[in-house]
C-alpha positions as CSV (number, residue, x, y, z in Angstrom):
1,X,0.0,0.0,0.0
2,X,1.1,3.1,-0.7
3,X,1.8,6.2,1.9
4,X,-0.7,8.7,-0.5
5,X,-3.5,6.2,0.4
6,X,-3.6,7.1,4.4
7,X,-3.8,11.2,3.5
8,X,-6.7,13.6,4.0
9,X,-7.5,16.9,4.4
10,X,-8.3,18.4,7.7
11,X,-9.4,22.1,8.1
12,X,-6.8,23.4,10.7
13,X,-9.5,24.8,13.0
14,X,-10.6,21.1,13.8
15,X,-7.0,20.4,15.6
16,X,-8.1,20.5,19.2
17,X,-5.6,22.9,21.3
18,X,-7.0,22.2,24.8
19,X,-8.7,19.2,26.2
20,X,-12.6,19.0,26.9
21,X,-13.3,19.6,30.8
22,X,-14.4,17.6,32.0
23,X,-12.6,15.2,30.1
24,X,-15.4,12.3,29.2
25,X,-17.5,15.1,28.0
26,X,-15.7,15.0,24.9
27,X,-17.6,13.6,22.0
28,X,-17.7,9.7,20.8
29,X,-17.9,8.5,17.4
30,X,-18.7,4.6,18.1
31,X,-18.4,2.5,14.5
32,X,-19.7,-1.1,14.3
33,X,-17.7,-3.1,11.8
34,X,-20.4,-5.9,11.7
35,X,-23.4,-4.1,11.0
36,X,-21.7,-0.4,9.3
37,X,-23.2,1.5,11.6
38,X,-21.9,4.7,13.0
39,X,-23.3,6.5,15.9
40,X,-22.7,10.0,17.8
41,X,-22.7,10.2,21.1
42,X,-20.4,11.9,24.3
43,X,-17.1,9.7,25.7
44,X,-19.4,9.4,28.9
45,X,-21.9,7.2,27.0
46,X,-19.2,4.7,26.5
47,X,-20.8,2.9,29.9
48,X,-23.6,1.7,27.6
49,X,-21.2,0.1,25.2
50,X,-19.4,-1.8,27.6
51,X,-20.5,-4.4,30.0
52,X,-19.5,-7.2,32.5
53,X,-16.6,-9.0,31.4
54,X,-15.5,-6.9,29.0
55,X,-11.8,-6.2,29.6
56,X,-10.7,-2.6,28.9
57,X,-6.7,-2.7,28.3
58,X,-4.8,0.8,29.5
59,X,-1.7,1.9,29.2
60,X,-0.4,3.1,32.4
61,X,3.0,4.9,31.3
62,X,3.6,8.6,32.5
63,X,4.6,11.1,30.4
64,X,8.3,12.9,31.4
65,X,9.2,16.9,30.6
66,X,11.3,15.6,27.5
67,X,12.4,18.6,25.7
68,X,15.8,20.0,27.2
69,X,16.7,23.4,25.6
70,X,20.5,24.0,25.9
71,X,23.1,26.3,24.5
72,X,26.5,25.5,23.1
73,X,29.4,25.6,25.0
74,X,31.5,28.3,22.7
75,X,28.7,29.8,21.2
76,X,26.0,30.3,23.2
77,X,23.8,28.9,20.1
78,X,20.6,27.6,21.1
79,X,20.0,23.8,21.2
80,X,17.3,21.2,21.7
81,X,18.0,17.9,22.8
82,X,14.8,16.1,22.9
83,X,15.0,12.9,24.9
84,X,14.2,9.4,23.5
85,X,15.4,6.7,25.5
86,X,18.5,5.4,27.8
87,X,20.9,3.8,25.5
88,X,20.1,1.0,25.9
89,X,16.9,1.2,28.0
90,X,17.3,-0.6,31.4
91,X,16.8,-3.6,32.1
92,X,17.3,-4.9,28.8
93,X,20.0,-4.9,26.1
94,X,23.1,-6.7,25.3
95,X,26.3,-5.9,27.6
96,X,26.4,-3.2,29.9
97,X,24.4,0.2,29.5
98,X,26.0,3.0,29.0
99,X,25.7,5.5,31.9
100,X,24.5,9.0,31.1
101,X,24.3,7.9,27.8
102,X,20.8,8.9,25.4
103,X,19.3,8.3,22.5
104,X,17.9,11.7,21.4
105,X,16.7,14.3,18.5
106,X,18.8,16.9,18.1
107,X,17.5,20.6,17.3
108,X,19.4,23.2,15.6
109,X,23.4,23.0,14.3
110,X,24.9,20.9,16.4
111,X,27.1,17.7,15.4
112,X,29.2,15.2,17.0
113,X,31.7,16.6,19.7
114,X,29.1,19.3,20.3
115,X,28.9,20.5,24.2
116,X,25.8,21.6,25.3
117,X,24.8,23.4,28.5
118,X,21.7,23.9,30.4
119,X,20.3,24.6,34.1
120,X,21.3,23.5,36.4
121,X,24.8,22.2,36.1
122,X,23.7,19.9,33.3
123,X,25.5,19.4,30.6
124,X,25.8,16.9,27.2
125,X,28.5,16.1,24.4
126,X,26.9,14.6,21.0
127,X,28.7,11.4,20.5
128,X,27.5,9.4,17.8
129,X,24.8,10.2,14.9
130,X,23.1,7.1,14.4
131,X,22.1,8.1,11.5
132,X,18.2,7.8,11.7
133,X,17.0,10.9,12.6
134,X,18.5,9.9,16.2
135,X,22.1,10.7,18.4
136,X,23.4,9.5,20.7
137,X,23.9,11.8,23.4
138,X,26.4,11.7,27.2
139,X,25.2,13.2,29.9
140,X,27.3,14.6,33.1
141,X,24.4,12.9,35.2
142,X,23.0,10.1,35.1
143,X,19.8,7.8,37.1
144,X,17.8,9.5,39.5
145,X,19.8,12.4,39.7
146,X,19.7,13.0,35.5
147,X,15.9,12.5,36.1
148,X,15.5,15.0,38.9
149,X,17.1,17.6,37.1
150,X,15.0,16.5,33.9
151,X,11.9,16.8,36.0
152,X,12.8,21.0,36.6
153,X,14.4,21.7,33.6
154,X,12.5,20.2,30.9
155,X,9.3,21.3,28.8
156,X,6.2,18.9,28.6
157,X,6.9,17.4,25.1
158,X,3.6,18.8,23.4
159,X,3.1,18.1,19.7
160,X,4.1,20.8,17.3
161,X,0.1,21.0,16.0
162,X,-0.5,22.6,20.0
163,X,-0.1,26.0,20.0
164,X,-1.8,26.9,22.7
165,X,0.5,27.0,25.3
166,X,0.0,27.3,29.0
167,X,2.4,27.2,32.2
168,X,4.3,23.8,32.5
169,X,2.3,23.0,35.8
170,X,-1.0,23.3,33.8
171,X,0.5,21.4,30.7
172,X,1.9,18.4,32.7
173,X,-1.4,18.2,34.0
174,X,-3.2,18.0,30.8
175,X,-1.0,16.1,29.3
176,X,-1.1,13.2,31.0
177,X,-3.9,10.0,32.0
178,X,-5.7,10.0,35.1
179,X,-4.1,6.5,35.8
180,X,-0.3,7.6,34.6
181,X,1.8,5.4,37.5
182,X,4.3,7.4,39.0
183,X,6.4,4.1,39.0
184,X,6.1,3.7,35.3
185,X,7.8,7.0,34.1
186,X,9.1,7.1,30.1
187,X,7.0,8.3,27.6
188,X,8.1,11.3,25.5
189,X,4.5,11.4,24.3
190,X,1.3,10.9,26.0
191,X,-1.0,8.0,25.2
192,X,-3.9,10.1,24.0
193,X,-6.6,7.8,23.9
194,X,-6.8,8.2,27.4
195,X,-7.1,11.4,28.1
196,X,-11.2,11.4,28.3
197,X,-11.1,8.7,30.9
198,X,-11.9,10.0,34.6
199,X,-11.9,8.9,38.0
200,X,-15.4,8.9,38.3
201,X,-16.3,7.3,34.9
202,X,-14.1,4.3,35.8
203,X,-15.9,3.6,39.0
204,X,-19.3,3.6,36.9
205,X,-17.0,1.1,34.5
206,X,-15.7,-1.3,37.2
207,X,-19.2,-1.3,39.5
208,X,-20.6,-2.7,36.0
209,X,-18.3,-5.3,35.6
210,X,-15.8,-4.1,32.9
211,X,-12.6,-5.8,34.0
212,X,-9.7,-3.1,34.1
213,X,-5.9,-4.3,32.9
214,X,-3.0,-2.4,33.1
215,X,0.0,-2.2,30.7
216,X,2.9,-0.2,29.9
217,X,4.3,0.8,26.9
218,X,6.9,3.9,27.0
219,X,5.7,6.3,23.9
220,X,8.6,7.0,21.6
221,X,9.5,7.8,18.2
222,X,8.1,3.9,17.2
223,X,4.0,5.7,17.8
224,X,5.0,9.2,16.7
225,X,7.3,9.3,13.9
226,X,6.2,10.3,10.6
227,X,6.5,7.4,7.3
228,X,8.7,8.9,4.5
229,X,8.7,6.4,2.2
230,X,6.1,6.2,-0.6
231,X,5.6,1.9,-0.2
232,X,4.6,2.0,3.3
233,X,5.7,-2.3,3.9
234,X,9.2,-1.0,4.0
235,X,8.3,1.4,7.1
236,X,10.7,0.5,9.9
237,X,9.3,1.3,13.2
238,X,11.7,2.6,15.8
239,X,11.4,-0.2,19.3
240,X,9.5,1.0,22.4
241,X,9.7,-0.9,25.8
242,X,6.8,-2.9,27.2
243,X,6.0,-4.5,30.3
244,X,3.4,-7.0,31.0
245,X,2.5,-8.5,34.7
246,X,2.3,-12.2,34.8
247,X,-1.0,-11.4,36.0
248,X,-2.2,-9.3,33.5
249,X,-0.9,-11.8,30.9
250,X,-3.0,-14.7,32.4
251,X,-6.3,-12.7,32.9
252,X,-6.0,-11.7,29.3
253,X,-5.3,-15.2,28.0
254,X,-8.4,-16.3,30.1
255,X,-10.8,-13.9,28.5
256,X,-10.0,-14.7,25.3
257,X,-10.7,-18.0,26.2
258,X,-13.7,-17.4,27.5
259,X,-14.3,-15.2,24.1
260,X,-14.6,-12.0,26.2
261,X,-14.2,-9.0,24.5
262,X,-10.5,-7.8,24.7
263,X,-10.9,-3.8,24.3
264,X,-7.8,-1.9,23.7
265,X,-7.5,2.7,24.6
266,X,-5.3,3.5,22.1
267,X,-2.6,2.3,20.2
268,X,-0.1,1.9,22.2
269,X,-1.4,-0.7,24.6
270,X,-3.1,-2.5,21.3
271,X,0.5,-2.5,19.9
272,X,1.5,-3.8,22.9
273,X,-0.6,-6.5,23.4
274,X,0.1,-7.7,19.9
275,X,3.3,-8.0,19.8
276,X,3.5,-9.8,23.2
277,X,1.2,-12.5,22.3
278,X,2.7,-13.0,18.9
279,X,5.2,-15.0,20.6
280,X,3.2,-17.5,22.6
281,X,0.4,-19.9,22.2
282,X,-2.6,-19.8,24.0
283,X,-2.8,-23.8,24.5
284,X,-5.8,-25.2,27.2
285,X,-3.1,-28.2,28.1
286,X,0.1,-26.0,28.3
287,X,-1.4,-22.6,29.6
288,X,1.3,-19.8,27.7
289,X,4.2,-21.5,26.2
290,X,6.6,-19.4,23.9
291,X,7.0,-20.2,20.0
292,X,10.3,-17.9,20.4
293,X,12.1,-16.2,22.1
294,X,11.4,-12.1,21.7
295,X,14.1,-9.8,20.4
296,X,15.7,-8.4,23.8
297,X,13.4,-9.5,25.6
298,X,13.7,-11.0,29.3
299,X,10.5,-12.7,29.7
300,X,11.6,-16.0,31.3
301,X,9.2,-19.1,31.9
302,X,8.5,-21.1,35.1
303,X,8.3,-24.3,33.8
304,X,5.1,-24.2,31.6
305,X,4.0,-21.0,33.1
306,X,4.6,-17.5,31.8
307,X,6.1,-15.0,34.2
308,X,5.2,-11.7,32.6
309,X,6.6,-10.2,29.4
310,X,9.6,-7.5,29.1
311,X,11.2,-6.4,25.7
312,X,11.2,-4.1,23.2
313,X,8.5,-3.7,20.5
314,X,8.8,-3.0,17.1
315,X,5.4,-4.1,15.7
316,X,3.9,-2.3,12.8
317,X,0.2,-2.6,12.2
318,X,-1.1,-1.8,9.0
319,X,-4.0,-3.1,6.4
320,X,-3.4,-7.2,5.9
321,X,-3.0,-7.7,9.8
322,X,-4.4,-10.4,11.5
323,X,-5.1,-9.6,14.9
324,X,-4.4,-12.0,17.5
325,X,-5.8,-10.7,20.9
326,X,-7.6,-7.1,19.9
327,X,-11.5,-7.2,19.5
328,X,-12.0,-3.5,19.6
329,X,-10.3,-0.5,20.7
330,X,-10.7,3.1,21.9
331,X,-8.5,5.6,20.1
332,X,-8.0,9.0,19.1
333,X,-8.2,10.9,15.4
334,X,-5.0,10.5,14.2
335,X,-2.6,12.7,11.5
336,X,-2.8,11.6,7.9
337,X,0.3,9.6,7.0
338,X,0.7,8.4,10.2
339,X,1.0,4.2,11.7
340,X,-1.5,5.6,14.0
341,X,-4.2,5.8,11.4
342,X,-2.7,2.8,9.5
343,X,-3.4,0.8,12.5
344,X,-6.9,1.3,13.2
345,X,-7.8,1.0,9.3
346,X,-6.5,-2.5,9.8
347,X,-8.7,-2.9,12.6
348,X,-12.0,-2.0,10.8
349,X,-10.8,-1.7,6.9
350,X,-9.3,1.3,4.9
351,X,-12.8,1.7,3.5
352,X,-14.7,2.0,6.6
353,X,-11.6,4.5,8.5
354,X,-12.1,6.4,5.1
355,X,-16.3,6.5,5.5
356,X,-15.4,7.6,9.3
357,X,-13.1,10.3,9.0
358,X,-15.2,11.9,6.5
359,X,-18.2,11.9,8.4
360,X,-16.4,13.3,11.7
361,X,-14.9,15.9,9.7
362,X,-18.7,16.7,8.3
363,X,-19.8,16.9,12.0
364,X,-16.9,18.8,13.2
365,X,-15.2,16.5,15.6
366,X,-12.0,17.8,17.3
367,X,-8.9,16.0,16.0
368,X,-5.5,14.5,17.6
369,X,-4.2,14.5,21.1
370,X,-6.4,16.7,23.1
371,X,-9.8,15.7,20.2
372,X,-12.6,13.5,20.3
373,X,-12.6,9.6,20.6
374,X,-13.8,6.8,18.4
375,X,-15.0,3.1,19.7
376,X,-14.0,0.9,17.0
377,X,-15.7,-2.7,17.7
């Protein structure tokens, strides 16, 4: 397929640049593949599609103030250094990691041997293009003290298409789930999908039965890079990091056996959950037994039992995909162009995504990270 067939044209005052308050008042576009139907509704009304055993699959990552801005050493140029990942990402990776030392993007002329400084007594040397878009970068601190400084120094990693900008207390705040763990801190980029979710409409959720699993995926440049090639099968996704509890794994795998709807917000977590059971078997005899062995990844079994799943994701979802685990999902409008919107056209067909995006831009639905929803089942 080719990268022209996932464009469209969005009238710029459409691009949401705050989030609805309260948050599940924003509106719902629900699609039924089965019966090509399409309904309108408000995020809130979602409790009237779901229902008791249903399990609703979140990602629980927490979005970190990403975007250092620097200056050179000699010239006092300015420089942005936006943060990826650790090189490589603990706990995984081959050898030992490399303290202080970050994958990152790069803003403004700066090459390798560069010396950047910011607040704070921070400071960076470029040491390596990799030469995808991506440097590697050393630090003069490194673990919890790199972070702590990060944490008052850096800018909430908006998207470019938010111009609205507010103070960094207010934008942390928006930016981020209502069920962010403070224990699972990495994403450069929210997980959008959850935004309309509230306290209070989870408790209506979970007093009606829908069964609540929690995963982590750390957004990176594999959900928010752009595809620049025109044949889109050549796209190579950059890896993100997932974790997945033992007991999240085996609650999943019973549900499916029990054909239980598996419901996915966003793509991250469906990503996530399709890449980790590509490489087991759901057996009745066996319970999860692995086919192979993931790439860098230090899931381990206990016998015949699965102990959870940790390793680095790559997946890329598009039009052809067979879709192991997924039933439905709750997502976001995404960009044109993007593996975002690739990902849900292979959920309910190119044709259908196509029918739906015209029809929410006919009814003026708000678009991308702080827009409406869509329940694709």
């Amino acid at each position: 397929m080719k990268l022209s067939d996932f464009d469209y044209n969005l009238p710029k005052n459409l691009i949401a640049q705050v989030p609805k308050k309260p948050r599940d008042h924003s509106r719902l576009l629900v699609f039924d593949k089965a019966k090509e139907k399409m309904e309108h509704k408000h995020f809130f009304d979602i409790v009237g599609y779901l229902g008791k055993g249903d399990v609703l699959v979140l990602n629980n990552s927490k979005v970190f103030p990403a975007r250092l801005i620097g200056k050179k050493k000699n010239t006092g140029g300015k420089v942005e250094i936006f943060l990826h990942k650790p090189h490589p990402t603990p706990p995984l990776g081959k050898g030992r990691a490399k303290e202080g030392v970050w994958e990152c993007m790069v803003g403004g002329r700066a090459g390798v041997g560069q010396e950047i400084e910011f607040e704070k007594g921070l400071t960076c040397e470029i040491i390596k293009n990799n030469n995808d878009g991506t440097w590697e970068v050393k630090f003069n601190l490194s673990g919890q003290k790199f972070m702590d400084v990060v944490e008052k120094i850096g800018q909430v990693p908006l998207p470019p298409y938010i111009k609205n900008k507010k103070t960094k207390k207010q934008e942390s705040k928006d930016y981020q789930t209502a069920y962010a763990d403070d224990k699972k801190v990495g994403s450069v980029a929210a997980p959008t999908a959850g935004f309309h979710f509230t306290s209070g409409l989870i408790k209506k959720l979970k007093k009606k039965g829908v069964q609540f699993e929690y995963i982590t995926l750390h957004v990176g440049l594999g959900t928010f890079a752009p595809v620049k090639i025109d044949d889109i099968t050549k796209h190579k996704m950059h890896a993100e990091y997932v974790e997945i509890s033992k007991k999240t794994f085996e609650n999943i795998k019973k549900a499916k056996k029990e054909k239980r709807r598996i419901i996915t917000v966003g793509t991250t977590s469906t990503r996530a959950l399709e890449s980790a059971f590509s490489n087991v078997i759901l057996s009745e005899a066996k319970n999860l037994v692995y086919l192979k062995a993931p790439r860098d990844s230090s899931s381990v079994r206990d016998g015949l039992r699965m102990t959870g799943y940790r390793g680095w994701t790559d997946i890329f979802i598009y039009p052809g995909y067979k879709f192991k685990i997924v039933d439905a999902m709750i997502t976001n409008f995404h960009l044109p162009k993007s593996t975002l919107l690739m990902l849900v056209s292979a959920l309910i067909g190119k044709k259908n995504i196509d029918k739906v995006y015209k029809e929410a831009i006919k009814k003026k639905y708000r678009f991308y990270s702080y827009g409406d929803a869509m329940f694709l089942k």
